[in-house]
C-alpha positions, 0 to 999 in steps of 0.5 A: 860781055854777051848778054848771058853772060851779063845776067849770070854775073847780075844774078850772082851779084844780087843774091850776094847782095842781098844776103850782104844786105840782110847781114851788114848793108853795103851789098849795094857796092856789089851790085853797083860795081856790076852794073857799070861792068856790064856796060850801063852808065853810071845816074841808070846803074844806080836808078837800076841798082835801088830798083833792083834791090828794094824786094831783097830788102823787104825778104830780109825785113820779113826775115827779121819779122820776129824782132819788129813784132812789137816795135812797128809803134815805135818806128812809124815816125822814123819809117816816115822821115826816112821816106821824105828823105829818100825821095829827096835824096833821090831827086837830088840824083837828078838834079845834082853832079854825083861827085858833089855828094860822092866826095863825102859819102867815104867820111860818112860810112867811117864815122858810122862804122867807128860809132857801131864800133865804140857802141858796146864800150858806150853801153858798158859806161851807161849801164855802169852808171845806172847799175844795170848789166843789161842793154836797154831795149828801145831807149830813145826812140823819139830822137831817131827819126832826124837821124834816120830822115838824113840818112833817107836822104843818103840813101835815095842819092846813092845808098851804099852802107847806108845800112852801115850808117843806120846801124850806127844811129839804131845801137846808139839810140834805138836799142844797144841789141845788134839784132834788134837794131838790124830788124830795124835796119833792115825795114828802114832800108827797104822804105829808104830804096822802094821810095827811091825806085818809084822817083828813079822809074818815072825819071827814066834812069831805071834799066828794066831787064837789068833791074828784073834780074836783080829784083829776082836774084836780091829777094832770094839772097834777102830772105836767106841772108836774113834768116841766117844772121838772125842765128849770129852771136852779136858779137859776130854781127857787128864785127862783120858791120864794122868789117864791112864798113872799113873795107868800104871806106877804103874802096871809095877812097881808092876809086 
């Protein structure tokens, strides 16, 4: 592949990323995929990879800045834990064969899936029980940050549907509204892969032309992927979390 070629097909990947990002998570797969098809080796494609979609995860953060307004108070400790384990995660690239973590990562993205699936059938039992038709906002924040910490760690190792696995926790414990928990997502994200690319840029496994391109292409598809699904019906949203999530499951289990 010609080196036009390549950055053509990077800047088609990473809008498509980002938008998927902003949307769902998952978008890394893309990217990723990508980036070994143009010829870089696997421990850099996922340095380059992080580097190159961290912006787009902050466009689609800003995006969602509406619905993380008042709630920044609430998500300081899990924003926290996230980065202690991101750079955990991201050493463990490092120091650790991928196939040591690789082999669990396809269980991990089904389970999240089938809790972001069973989600709306769980609020339904609680709001049964205490007699309320609405989901609560914000119900347990305090227990999120060990569960976005482990996913942190997730994250800065591989991070793809590490979005998917953070929507799983955010519905169950943070709150039951998908877009809400989407916003929260989104940020958690970002701080997950910023935290990442800085481990991953001073242990030389960033390709910098590559990241460049994708940094540009994943800010663009971040920001439009997050404007457009704030206008989803939640219903539409996390039908397409769990869609995502399925087909990622099957295309790790097939590799």
């Amino acid at each position: 592949m010609d080196t036009w070629t390549a950055v053509l097909v990077l800047v088609a990947a990473g809008g498509v990323a980002g938008a998927i990002n902003a949307v769902v998570g998952s978008g890394t797969l893309i990217t990723f995929s990508t980036l070994l098809a143009v010829g870089v080796p696997p421990v850099a494609a996922n340095g380059t990879n992080t580097t190159g979609l961290f912006p787009g995860s902050f466009a689609s953060t800003y995006a969602y800045r509406r619905e993380l307004r008042d709630r920044l108070t609430a998500l300081r400790f899990p924003v926290i834990a996230t980065t202690i384990g991101a750079a955990l995660g991201a050493l463990l690239v490092v120091a650790l064969p991928e196939e040591v973590f690789a082999s669990i990562v396809p269980w991990l993205i089904a389970t999240a899936t089938v809790m972001v699936a069973l989600q709306p059938l769980r609020a339904r039992l609680r709001a049964t029980r205490q007699g309320a038709s609405a989901p609560a906002p914000a119900t347990q924040p305090r227990r999120l940050w060990p569960w976005t910490g482990a996913v942190g760690v997730y994250g800065g190792y591989f991070g793809a549907a590490q979005g998917i696995a953070l929507m799983a926790i955010l519905t169950w414990i943070y709150d039951a509204r998908v877009q809400y928990s989407n916003a929260a997502k989104n940020l958690l994200a970002s701080v997950a892969n910023v935290v990442a690319a800085v481990v991953f840029a001073f242990s030389g496994y960033v390709v910098w032309p590559a990241a460049m391109v994708l940094m540009v292409s994943s800010t663009a598809g971040g920001y439009l992927g997050g404007r457009w699904a704030r206008r989803l019906p939640e219903v539409v949203l996390r039908g397409m979390v769990v869609a995502v999530g399925v087909v990622a499951t099957a295309v790790l289990v097939l590799e």
